[in-house]
NULUMGU-925919 format. One record per residue (C-alpha): residue number from 1; x, y negated, z negated. Coordinates in steps of 0.5 Angstrom, whole numbers. Each point is the difference from the previous one (the first is absolute). Layout:
# NULUMGU-925919
+-----+-------+-------+-------+
! pos !    px !    py !    pz !
+-----+-------+-------+-------+
! NUM !     X !     Y !     Z !
...
+-----+-------+-------+-------+
//
This chain:
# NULUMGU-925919
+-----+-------+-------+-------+
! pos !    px !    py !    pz !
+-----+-------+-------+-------+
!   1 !   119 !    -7 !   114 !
!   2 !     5 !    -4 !     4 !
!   3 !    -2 !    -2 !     6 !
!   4 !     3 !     3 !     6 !
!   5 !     5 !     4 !    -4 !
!   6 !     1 !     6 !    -3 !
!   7 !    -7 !     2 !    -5 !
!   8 !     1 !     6 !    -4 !
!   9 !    -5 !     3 !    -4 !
!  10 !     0 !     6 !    -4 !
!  11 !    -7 !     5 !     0 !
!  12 !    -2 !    -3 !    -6 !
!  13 !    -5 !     4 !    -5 !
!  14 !    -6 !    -1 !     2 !
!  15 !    -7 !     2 !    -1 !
!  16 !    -3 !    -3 !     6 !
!  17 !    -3 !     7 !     4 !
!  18 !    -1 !    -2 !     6 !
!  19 !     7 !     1 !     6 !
!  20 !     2 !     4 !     6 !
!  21 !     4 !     5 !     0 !
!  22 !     6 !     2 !     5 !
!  23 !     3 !     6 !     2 !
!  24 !     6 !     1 !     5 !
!  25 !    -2 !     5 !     5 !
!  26 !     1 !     7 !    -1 !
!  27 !     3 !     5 !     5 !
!  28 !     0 !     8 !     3 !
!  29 !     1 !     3 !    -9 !
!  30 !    -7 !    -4 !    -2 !
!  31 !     0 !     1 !    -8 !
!  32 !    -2 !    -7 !    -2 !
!  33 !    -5 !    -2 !     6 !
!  34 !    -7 !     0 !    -4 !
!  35 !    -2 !    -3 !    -7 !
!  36 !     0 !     7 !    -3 !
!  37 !     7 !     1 !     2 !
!  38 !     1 !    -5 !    -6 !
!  39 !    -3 !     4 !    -6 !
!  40 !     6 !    -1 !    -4 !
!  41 !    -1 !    -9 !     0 !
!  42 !    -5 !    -3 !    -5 !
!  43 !    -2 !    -7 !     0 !
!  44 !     0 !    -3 !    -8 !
!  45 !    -2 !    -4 !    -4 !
!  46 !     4 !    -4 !    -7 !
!  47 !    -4 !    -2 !    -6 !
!  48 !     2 !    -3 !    -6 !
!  49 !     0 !     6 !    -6 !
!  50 !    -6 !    -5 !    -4 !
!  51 !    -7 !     4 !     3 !
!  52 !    -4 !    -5 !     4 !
!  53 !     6 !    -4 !     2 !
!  54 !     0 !    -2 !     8 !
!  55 !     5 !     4 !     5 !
!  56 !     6 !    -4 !     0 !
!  57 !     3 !     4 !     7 !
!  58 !    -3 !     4 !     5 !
!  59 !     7 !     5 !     4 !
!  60 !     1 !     6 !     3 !
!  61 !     3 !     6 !    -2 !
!  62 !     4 !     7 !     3 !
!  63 !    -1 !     6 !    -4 !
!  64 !     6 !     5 !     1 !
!  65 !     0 !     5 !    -6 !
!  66 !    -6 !     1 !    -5 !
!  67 !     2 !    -5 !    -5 !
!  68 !     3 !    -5 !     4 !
!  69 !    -1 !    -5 !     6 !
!  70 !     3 !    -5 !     3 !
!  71 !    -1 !    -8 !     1 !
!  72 !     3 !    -7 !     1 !
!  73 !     4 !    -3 !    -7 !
!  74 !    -4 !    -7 !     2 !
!  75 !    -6 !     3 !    -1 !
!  76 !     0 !     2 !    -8 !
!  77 !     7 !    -4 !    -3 !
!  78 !    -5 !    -5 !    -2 !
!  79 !    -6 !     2 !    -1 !
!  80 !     3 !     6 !    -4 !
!  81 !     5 !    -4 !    -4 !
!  82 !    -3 !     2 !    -7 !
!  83 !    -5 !     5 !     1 !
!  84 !    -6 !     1 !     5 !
!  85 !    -5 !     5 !     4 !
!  86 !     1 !     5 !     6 !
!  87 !    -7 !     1 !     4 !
!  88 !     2 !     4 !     6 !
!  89 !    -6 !     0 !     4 !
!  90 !     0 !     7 !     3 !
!  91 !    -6 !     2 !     7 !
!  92 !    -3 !    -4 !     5 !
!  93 !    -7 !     1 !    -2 !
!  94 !    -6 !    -3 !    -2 !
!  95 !     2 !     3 !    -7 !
!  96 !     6 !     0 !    -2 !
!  97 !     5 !     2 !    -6 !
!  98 !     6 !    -5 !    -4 !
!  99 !     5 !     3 !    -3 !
! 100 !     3 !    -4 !    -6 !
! 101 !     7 !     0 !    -3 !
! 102 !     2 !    -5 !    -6 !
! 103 !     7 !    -3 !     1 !
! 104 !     4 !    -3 !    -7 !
! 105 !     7 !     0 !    -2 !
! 106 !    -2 !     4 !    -5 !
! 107 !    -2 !     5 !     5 !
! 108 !     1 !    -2 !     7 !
! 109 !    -3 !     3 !     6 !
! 110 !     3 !    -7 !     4 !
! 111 !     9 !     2 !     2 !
! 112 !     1 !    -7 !     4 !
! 113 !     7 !     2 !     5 !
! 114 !     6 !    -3 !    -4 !
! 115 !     3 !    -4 !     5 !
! 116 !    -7 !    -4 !     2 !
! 117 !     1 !    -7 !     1 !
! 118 !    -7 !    -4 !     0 !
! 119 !     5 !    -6 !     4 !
! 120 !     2 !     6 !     4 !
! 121 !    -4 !     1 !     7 !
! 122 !    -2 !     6 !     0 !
! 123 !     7 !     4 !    -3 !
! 124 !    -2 !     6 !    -4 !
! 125 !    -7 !    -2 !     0 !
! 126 !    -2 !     6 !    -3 !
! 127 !    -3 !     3 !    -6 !
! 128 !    -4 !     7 !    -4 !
! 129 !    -6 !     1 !    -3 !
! 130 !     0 !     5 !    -4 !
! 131 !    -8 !     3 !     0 !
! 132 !    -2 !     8 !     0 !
! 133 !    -6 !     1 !     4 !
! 134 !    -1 !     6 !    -3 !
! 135 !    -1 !    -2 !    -6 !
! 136 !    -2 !    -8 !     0 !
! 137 !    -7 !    -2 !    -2 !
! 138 !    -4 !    -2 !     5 !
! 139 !    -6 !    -4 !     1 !
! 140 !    -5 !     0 !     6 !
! 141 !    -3 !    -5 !     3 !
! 142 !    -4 !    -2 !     6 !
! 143 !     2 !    -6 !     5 !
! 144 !    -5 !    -5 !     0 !
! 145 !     0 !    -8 !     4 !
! 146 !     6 !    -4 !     0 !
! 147 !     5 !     5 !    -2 !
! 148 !    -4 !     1 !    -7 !
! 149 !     1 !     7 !    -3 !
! 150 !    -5 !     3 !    -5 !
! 151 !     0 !     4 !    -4 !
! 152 !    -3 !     7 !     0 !
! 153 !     0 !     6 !    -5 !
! 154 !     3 !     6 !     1 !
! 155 !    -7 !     4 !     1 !
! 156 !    -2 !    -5 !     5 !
! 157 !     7 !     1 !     4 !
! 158 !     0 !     7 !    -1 !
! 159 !    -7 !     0 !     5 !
! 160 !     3 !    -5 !     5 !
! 161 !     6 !     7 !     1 !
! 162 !    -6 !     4 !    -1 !
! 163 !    -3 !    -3 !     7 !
! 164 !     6 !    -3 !     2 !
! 165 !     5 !     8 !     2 !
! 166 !     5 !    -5 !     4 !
! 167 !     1 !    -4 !    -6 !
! 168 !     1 !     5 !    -5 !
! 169 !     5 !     4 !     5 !
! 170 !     3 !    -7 !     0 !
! 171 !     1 !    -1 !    -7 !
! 172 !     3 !     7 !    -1 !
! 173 !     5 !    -1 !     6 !
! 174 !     2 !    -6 !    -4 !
! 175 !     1 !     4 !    -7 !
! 176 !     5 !     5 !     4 !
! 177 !     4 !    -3 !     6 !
! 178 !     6 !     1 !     4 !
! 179 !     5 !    -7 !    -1 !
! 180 !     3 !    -2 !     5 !
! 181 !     8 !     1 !     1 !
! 182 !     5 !    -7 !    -2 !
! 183 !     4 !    -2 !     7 !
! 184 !     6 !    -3 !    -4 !
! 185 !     5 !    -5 !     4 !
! 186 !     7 !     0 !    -2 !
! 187 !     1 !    -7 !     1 !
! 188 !     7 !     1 !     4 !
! 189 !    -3 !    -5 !     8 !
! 190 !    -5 !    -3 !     2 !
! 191 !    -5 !     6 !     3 !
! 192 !    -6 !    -1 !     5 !
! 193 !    -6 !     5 !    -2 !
! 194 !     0 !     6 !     6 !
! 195 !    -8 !     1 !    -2 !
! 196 !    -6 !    -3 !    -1 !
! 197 !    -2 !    -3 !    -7 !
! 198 !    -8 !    -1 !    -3 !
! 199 !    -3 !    -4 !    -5 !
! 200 !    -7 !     1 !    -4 !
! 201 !    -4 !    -7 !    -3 !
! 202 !    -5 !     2 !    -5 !
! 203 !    -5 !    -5 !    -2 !
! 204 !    -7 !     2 !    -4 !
! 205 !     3 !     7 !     2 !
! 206 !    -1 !    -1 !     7 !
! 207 !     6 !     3 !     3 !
! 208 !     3 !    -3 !     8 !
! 209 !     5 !     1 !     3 !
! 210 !     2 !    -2 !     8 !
! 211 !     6 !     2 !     5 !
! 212 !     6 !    -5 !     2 !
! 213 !     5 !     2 !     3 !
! 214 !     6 !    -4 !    -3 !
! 215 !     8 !     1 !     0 !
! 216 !     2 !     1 !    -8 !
! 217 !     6 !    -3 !    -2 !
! 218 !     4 !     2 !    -7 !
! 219 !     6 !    -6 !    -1 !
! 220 !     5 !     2 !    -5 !
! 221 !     2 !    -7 !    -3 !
! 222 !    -8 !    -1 !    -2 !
! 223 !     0 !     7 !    -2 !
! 224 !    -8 !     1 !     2 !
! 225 !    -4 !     2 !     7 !
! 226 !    -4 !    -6 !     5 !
! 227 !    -4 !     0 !     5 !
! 228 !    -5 !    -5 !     4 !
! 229 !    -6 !     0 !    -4 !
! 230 !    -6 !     4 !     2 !
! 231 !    -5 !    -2 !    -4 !
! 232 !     3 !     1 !    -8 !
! 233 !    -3 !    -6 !    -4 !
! 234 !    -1 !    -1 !    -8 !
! 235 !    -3 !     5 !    -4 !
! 236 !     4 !     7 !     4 !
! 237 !     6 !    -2 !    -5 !
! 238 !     2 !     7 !    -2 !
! 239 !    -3 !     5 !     5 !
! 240 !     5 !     5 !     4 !
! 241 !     4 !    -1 !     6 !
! 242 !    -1 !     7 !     3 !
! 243 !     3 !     2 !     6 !
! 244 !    -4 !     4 !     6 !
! 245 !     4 !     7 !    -3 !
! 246 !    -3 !    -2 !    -6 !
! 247 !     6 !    -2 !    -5 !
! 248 !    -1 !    -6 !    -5 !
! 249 !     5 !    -5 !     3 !
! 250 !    -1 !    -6 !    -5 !
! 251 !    -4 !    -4 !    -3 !
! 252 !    -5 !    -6 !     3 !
! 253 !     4 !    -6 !    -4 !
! 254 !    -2 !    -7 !     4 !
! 255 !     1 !    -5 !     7 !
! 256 !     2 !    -6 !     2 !
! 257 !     0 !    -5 !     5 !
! 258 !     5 !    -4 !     5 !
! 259 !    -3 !    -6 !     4 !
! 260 !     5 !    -1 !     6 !
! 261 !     0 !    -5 !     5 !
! 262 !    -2 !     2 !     8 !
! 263 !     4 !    -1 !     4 !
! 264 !    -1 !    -6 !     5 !
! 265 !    -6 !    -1 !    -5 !
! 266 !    -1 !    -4 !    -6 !
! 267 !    -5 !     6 !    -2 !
! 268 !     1 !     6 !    -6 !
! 269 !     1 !     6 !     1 !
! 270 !    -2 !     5 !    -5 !
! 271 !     3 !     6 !    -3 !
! 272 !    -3 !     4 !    -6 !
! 273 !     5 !     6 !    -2 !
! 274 !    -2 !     5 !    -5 !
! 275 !     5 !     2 !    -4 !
! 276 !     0 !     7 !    -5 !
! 277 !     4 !     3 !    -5 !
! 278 !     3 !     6 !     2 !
! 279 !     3 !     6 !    -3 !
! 280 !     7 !     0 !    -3 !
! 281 !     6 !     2 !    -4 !
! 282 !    -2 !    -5 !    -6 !
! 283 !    -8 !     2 !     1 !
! 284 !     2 !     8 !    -1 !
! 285 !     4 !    -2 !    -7 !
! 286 !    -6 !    -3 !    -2 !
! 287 !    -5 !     6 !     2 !
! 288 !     5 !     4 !    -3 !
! 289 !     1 !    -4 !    -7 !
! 290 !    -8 !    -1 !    -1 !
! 291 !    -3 !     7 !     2 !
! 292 !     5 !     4 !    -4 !
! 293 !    -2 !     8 !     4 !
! 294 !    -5 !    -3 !     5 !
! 295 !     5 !    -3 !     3 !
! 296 !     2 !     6 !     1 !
! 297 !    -5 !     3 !     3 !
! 298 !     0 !    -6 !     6 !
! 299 !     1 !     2 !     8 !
! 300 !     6 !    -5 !     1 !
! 301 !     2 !     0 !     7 !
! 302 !     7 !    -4 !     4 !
! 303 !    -3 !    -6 !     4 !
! 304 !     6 !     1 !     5 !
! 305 !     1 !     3 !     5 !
! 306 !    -7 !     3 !     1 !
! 307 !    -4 !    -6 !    -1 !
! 308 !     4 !    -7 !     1 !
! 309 !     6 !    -1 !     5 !
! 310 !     5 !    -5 !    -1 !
! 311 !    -3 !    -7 !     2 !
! 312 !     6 !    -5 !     5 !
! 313 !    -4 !    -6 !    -1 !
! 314 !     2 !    -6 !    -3 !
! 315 !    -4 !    -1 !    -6 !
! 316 !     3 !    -6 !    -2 !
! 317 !    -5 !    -5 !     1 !
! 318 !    -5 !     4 !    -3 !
! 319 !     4 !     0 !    -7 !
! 320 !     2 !    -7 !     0 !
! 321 !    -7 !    -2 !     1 !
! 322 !    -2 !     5 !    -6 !
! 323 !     6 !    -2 !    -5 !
! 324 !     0 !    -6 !     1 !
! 325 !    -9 !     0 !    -1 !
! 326 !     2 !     3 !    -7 !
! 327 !     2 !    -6 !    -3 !
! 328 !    -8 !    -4 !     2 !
! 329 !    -7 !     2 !    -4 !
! 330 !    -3 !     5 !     3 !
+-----+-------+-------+-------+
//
């Protein structure tokens, strides 16, 4: 990182499990408010297609038709290059179940956005995992120390749902949902988000989220979301940004950091953005090439004007320090 300039970073995939996890607040219209709001978001882990092989990649992911969730592009482009497995981790109890899917050219259930750059902040930061919890095999495990998962039977899980009723009720919630709705920007001003947005962390199944009361800014030349940070750190890559009426706004992409000089003092100041991908034409064309007639089945709804008003601010500053970050390592 430079001293004293702009450092960039990208949520980079992680399997270090242990973070914070920031929401902005929520309003009167509370849908998102509590961790149950956020059946639809999993965390999940990537793994060579050898069996036996270490986790390559710890994201998340938002579930928005029965087949199909959504998460970051960085997270999968090269740890699924080739080939890889899928484990989606699915309750937050003592015992717990993985849902696998294999990923190959020959039969792919990783769609990488096409217009995804690795050297591009955050743009297009998007991708599809295609995985069937209605038909995927599933593996039951019980959570040890130190973030160890051991593996049980199907007989010794069956016992834990027998003794756990809220544990079952949860795992058939999980099998038949409702999808969150898709907030669609249309890219033609810079917006400033009306309502509330909140976020979710899930590491080793724990789920946290926390208020913030945050201004939400969507700039048109960078064609993604940013805000203060409130507490998104590696490892929440993927998961959902939802608003406080509960549609899906974008998706948790990366930060970055500006080092400014304090007036009159020599000391720095430090300024940490998230910054998110958001929904728009270029990510519906997508869903729709790769989803075939569950695009179809999709609940997409026009950011402007119910949701965002139109932004007066001069965002200049913000997207020259951005554009110009591009050209350094992250």
């Amino acid at each position: 990182m430079s001293k004293g300039g702009l450092v960039l970073s990208f949520l980079l995939v992680t399997f270090a499990l242990q973070a914070q996890v920031g929401v902005i607040s929520v309003s009167d219209e509370n849908k998102h408010a509590v961790k149950e709001d956020f059946f639809h978001t999993f965390e999940y882990f990537v793994l060579p297609v050898k069996k036996g092989g270490p986790e390559v990649g710890k994201c998340q992911a938002t579930r928005v038709g029965r087949r199909w969730f959504v998460t970051a592009a960085h997270c999968l482009v090269n740890n699924c290059e080739k080939d890889c497995r899928i484990q989606l981790d699915l309750l937050e109890q003592p015992v717990s179940a993985l849902a696998e899917v294999t990923h190959s050219p020959e039969h792919p259930a990783v769609f990488i956005h096409p217009g995804y750059q690795q050297n591009v902040f955050v743009k297009n930061d998007m991708a599809l995992i295609r995985l069937d919890l209605d038909n995927a095999p599933l593996k039951y495990y019980k959570r040890g120390k130190s973030y160890k998962r051991i593996l049980i039977t199907h007989q010794e899980a069956d016992r834990f749902f027998d003794a756990t009723p809220a544990a079952r009720s949860a795992l058939y919630k999980i099998k038949s949902p409702t999808f969150p709705p898709i907030l669609v920007f249309d890219n033609k001003a810079n917006y400033l988000f009306k309502g509330k947005i909140s976020v979710i962390s899930i590491f080793d199944g724990v789920r946290q989220i926390k208020p913030n009361p945050y201004p939400v800014h969507y700039v048109k030349k960078l064609e993604y979301a940013y805000t203060d940070n409130f507490g998104v750190r590696k490892g929440m890559s993927g998961s959902g940004v939802m608003s406080n009426t509960g549609e899906f706004i974008g998706i948790i992409s990366g930060i970055f950091q500006t080092s400014q000089k304090k007036e009159k003092t020599a000391s720095a100041l430090q300024k940490e953005w998230f910054v998110f991908f958001v929904f728009n034409s270029a990510a519906v064309d997508f869903m729709k090439s790769v989803m075939g007639s569950d695009f179809y089945k999709l609940d997409l709804k026009e950011a402007y004007p119910d949701f965002v008003r139109k932004s007066r601010r001069d965002y200049t500053p913000i997207i020259n320090r951005v554009l110009s970050a591009q050209q350094k390592p992250a």
